[in-house]
C-alpha positions in Angstrom: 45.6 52.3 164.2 47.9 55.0 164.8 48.7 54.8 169.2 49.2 58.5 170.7 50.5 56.9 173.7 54.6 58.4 174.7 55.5 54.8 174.4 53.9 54.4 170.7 55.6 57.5 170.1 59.4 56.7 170.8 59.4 59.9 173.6 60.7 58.3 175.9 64.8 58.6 176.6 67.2 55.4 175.9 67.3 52.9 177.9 70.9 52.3 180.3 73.0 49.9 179.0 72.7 46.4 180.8 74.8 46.0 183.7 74.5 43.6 186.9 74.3 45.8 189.6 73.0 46.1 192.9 72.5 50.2 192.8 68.7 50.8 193.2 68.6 53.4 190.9 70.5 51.1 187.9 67.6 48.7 188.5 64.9 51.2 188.8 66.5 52.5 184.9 66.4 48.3 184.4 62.9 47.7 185.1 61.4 51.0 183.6 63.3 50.1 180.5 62.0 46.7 180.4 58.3 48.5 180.8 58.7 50.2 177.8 59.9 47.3 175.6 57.2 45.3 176.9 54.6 48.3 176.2 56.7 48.8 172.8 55.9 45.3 172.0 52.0 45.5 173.1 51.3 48.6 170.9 53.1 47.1 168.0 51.1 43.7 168.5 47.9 46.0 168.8 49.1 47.7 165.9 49.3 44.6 163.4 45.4 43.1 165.1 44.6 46.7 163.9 45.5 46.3 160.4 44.6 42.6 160.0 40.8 43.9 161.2 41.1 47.0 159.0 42.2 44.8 155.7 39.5 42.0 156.5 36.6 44.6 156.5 38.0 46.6 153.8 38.4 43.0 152.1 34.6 43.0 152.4 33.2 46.9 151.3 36.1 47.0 148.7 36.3 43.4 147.0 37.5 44.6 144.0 41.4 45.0 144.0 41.6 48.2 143.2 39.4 49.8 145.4 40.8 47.3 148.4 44.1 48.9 147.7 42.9 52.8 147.0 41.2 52.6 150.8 44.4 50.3 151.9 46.9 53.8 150.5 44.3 56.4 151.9 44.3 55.1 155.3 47.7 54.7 155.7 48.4 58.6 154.7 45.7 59.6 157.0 47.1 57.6 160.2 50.5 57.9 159.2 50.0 61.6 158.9 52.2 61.3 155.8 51.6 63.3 152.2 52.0 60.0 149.8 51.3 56.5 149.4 51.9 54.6 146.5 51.7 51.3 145.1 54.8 49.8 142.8 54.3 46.4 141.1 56.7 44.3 139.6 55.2 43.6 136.0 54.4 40.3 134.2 58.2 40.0 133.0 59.6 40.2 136.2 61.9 43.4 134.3 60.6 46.2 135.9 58.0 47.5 138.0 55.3 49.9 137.2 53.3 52.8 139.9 50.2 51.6 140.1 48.5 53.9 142.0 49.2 56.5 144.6 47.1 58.4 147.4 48.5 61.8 147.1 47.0 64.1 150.0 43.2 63.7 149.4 42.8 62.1 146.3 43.8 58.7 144.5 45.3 58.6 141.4 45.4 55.7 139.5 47.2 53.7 136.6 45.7 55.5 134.1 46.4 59.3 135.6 49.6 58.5 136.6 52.0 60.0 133.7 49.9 63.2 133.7 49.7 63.7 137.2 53.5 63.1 137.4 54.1 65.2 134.5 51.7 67.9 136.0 53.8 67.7 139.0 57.2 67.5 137.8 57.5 64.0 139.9 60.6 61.7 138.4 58.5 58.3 137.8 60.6 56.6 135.6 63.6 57.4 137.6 62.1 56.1 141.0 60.9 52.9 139.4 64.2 52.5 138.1 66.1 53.0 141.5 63.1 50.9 143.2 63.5 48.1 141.0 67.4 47.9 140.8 67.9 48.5 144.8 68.5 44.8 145.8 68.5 45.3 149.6 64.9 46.8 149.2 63.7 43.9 147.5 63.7 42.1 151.1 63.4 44.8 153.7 62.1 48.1 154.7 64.7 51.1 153.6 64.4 54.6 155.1 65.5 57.7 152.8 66.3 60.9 153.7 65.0 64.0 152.1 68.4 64.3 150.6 69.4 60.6 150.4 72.4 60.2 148.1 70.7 56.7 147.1 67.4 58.6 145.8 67.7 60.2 142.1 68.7 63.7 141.8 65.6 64.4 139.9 63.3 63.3 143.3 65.6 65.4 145.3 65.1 68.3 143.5 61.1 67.4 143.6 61.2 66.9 147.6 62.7 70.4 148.0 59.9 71.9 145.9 57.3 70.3 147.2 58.4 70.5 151.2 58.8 66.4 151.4 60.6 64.1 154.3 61.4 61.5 154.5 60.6 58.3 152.5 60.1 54.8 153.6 59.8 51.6 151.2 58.8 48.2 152.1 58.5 45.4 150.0 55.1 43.5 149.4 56.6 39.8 150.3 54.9 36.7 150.3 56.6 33.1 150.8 60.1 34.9 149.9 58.7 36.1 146.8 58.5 39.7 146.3 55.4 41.4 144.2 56.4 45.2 144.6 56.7 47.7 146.8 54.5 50.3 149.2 55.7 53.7 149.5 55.6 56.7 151.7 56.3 60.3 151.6 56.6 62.2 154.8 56.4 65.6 155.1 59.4 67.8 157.0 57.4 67.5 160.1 57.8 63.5 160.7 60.8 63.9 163.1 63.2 61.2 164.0 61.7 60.2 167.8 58.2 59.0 165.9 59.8 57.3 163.0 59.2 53.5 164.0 55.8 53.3 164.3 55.3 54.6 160.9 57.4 51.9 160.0 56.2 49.2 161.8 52.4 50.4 160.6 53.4 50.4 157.0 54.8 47.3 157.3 51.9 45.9 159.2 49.7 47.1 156.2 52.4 45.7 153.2 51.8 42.1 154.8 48.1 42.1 154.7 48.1 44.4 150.8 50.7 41.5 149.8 48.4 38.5 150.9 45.3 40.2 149.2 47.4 40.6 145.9 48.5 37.3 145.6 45.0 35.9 146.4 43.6 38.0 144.1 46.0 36.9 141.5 45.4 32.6 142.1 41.3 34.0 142.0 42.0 35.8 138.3 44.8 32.6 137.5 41.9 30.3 138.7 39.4 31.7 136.4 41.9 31.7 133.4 42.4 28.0 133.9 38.6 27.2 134.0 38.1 29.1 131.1 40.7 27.5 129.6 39.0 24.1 130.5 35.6 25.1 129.2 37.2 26.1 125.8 38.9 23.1 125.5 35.9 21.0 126.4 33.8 22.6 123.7 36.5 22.2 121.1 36.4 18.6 121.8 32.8 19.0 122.0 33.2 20.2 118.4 35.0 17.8 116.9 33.0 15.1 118.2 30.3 16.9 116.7 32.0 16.8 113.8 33.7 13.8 113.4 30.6 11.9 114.4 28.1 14.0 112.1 29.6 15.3 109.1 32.9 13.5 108.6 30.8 10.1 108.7 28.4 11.2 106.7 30.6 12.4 103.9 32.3 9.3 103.9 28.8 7.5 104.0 27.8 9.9 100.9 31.3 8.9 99.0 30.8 5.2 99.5 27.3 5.5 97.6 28.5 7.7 95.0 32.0 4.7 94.5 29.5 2.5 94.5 27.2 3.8 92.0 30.1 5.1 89.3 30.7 1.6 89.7 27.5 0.7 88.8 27.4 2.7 85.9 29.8 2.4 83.4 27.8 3.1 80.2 27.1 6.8 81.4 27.6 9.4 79.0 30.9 11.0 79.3 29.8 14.2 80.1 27.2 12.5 83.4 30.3 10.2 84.4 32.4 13.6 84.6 30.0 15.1 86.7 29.5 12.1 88.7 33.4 12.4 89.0 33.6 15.8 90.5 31.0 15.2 92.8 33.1 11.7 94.4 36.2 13.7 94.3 33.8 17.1 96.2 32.6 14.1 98.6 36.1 13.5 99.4 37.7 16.8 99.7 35.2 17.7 102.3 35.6 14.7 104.1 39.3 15.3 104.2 38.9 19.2 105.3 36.3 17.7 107.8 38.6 15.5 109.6 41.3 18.4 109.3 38.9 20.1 111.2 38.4 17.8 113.9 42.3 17.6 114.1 42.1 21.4 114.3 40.2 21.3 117.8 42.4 18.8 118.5 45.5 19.8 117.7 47.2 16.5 118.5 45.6 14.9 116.0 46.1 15.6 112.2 46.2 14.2 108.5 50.1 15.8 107.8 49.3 16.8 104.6 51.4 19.6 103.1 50.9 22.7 101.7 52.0 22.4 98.7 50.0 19.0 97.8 47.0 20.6 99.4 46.7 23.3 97.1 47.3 21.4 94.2 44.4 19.3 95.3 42.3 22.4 96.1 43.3 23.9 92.7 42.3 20.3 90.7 39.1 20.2 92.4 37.9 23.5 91.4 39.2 23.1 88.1 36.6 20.2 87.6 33.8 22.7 88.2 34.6 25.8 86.1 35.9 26.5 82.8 38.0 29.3 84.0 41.8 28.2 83.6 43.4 27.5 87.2 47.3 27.8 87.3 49.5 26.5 90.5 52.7 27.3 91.1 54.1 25.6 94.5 57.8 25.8 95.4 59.1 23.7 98.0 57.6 24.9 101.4 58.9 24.2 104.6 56.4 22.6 107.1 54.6 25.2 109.2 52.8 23.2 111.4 49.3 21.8 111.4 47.9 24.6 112.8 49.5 26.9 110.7 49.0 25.3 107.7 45.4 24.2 108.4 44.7 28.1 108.2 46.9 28.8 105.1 45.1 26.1 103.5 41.5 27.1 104.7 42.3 31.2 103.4 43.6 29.9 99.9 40.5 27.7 99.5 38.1 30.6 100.5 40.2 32.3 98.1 40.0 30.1 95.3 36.2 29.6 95.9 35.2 33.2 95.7 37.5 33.6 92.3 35.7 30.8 90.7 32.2 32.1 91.7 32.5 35.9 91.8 35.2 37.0 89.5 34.0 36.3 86.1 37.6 35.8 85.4 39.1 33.5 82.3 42.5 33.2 84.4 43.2 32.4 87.9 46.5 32.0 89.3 47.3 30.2 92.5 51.0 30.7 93.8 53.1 29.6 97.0 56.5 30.4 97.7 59.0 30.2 100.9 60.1 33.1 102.6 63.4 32.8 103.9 63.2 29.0 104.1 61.2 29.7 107.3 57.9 31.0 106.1 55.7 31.4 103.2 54.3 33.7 100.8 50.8 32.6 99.2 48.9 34.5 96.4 45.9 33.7 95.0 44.8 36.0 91.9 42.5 36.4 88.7 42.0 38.8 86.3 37.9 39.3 86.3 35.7 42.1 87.4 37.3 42.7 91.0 35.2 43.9 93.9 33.3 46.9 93.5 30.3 48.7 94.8 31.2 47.0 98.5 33.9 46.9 101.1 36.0 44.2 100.0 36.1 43.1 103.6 32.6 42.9 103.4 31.1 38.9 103.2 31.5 35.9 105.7 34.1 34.4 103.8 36.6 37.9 103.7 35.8 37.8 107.4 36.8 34.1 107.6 40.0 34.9 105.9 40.7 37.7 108.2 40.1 35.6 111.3 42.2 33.0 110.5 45.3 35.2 109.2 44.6 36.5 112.7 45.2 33.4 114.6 48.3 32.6 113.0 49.6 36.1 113.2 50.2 36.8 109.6 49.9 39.3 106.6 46.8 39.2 104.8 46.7 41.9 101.8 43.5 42.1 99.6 44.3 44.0 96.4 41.2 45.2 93.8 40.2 46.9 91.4 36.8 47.2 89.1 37.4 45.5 86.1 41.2 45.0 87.1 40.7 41.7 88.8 41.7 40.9 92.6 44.2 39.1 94.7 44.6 38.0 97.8 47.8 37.6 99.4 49.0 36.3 102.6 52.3 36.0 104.1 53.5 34.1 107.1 57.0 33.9 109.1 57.3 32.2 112.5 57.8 35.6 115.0 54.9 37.2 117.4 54.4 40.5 115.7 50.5 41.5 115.5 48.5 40.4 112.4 48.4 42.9 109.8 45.5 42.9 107.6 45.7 45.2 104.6 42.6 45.7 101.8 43.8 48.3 98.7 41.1 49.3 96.3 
């Protein structure tokens, strides 16, 4: 790409200034220097058909971005003659900008070598992506540094005399007046000032064609993203036809015929109508959780029930099928959401559920409380045998509770002890810090 030719390579001496002259030898200057813009012009146009070529069929060895861009940097050090060329991308907040890679001399060095290379080296990184990043007239055009640019940190100045650099050039990566970071490249002392614009004009040749293959790359991965997207949401709704058509009907199928026959059957003994009793009201708690599960996978869709009534209900049901004293305690809760509080709900009823089956307790205690007026505090506790002799994250229902604490980002804290009994405790505030799951034995 690179042209040895004297015009390509700026030896060639000023042109005169215009004039309207007669004087053969001021038109002789006239047309030689109108033969060297016109040659200028053809090597740079060469130059560019060059590049476009040279991305297209790196485009097809190299269609991975990465390696596209490692061959793009190698190639230009090699014809630019230069020691560095690195890549500088503005991040996903638009706050800063992050080296991405650099071809340094004979080797690439990527994301994940960058810090120990620059440390290795004594190379100020943070310092040049600051200057890169805040330098506003770089965001739009090329800029040329000198070795000892008063512009460029100290720190890089005191790296360029070490290591024998030149000059500097940065061009931005732009794209329909949108800029998406930077190309750079370190000349060594050598690169004198007669042969400086083609190095320019190359490396901007090559920023036009790495800029177009980023931001395809990026509407390919966006692309993706959104079809995924699509296919998740199709098989949630997918799901909740599933189960709004399946078991949601036929729950309220099997609570219709259980009405109907406690109807039918008023002469029962009181202990079979009881039981009859707990099974209509089981009918119709799962019917309710099942269409709060359709309402789930679709979140637009939901019964509004709170929190608070919800585990009152939970806690009634469960008391009609156990003789182990259940205690709620509900203070006023703020509403969370249905998401939110579909997966609060869901962890105190696995709770609840393994308490009454596995704890051998003769007291359980189900608590809720608001934190901060914001968020909420639910505890769900007996004093039984606890969990021993397994992992008390072991079991597909202390997974379940971990998944869903997950999705809502909260605190879930599992605290046991043989003999000592167990509770679970969860703890939710609207923020987007991780999900912190905690089991104590």
């Amino acid at each position: 790409m690179k042209s040895t030719d004297p015009v390509c390579t700026g030896q060639w001496p000023p042109p005169p200034p215009d004039c309207d002259s007669n004087d053969p030898a001021v038109l002789r200057a006239a047309l030689i220097r109108e033969a060297l813009h016109r040659a200028r012009a053809e090597c740079i146009a060469n130059m560019q058909a060059d590049v476009v070529k040279h991305a297209l069929d790196l485009l097809v060895r190299e269609p991975d971005l990465a390696g596209f861009f490692g061959a793009l940097t190698k190639t230009m050090v090699e014809e630019a003659e230069s020691r560095v060329c690195g890549v500088w991308l503005i991040d996903e907040t638009a706050q800063r900008c992050d080296l991405w890679m650099a071809y340094v001399k004979d080797r690439l060095v990527t994301r994940d070598e960058k810090f120990a290379q620059a440390a290795a080296d004594g190379y100020p990184c943070q310092s040049v992506e600051e200057h890169i990043f805040a330098h506003k007239p770089g965001w739009t055009q090329t800029i040329e540094y000198a070795a000892n640019d008063s512009r460029l940190p100290e720190q890089l100045h005191e790296f360029a005399r070490r290591k024998g650099c030149g000059t500097t050039i940065t061009t931005p990566l732009m794209l329909g007046g949108r800029t998406l970071g930077w190309l750079m490249l370190v000349n060594g002392p050598e690169a004198d000032d007669a042969d400086k614009w083609w190095r320019i004009e190359l490396l901007e040749a090559v920023a036009r064609q790495a800029a177009l293959a980023l931001h395809h790359s990026r509407v390919v991965d966006q692309s993706r993203i959104e079809e995924r997207r699509k296919a998740t949401l199709e098989e949630r709704n997918r799901l909740a036809r599933d189960i709004h058509d399946n078991l949601a009907q036929g729950f309220a199928a099997i609570l219709m015929q259980l009405q109907g026959a406690r109807r039918e059957t008023a002469f029962l003994p009181t202990s079979l109508a009881a039981k009859l009793d707990t099974v209509v009201d089981l009918a119709r708690t799962h019917l309710t959780e099942a269409r709060r599960s359709v309402g789930t996978l679709r979140p637009n869709v939901g019964d509004g029930e709170e929190v608070g009534a919800a585990l009152k209900r939970l806690a009634d049901v469960a008391q009609r099928t156990t003789d182990v004293r259940i205690d709620v305690t509900v203070d006023e809760l703020p509403r969370l959401g249905d998401i939110v509080e579909r997966e609060i709900i869901g962890i105190a009823q696995e709770a609840l559920s393994n308490a009454v089956r596995h704890s051998s307790a003769r007291r359980i205690t189900v608590s809720a409380a608001s934190v901060r007026s914001i968020g909420v505090r639910l505890s769900v506790a007996d004093d039984g045998r606890g969990i021993a002799n397994e992992r008390p994250s072991s079991g597909f229902g202390m997974t379940s509770m971990q998944e869903r604490a997950e999705r809502i980002g909260a605190s879930l804290t599992i605290v046991t002890a043989p003999r000592s009994g167990t509770e679970v405790v969860l703890a939710w505030e609207p923020s987007n810090l991780p999900t912190q799951v905690h089991v104590a034995v």
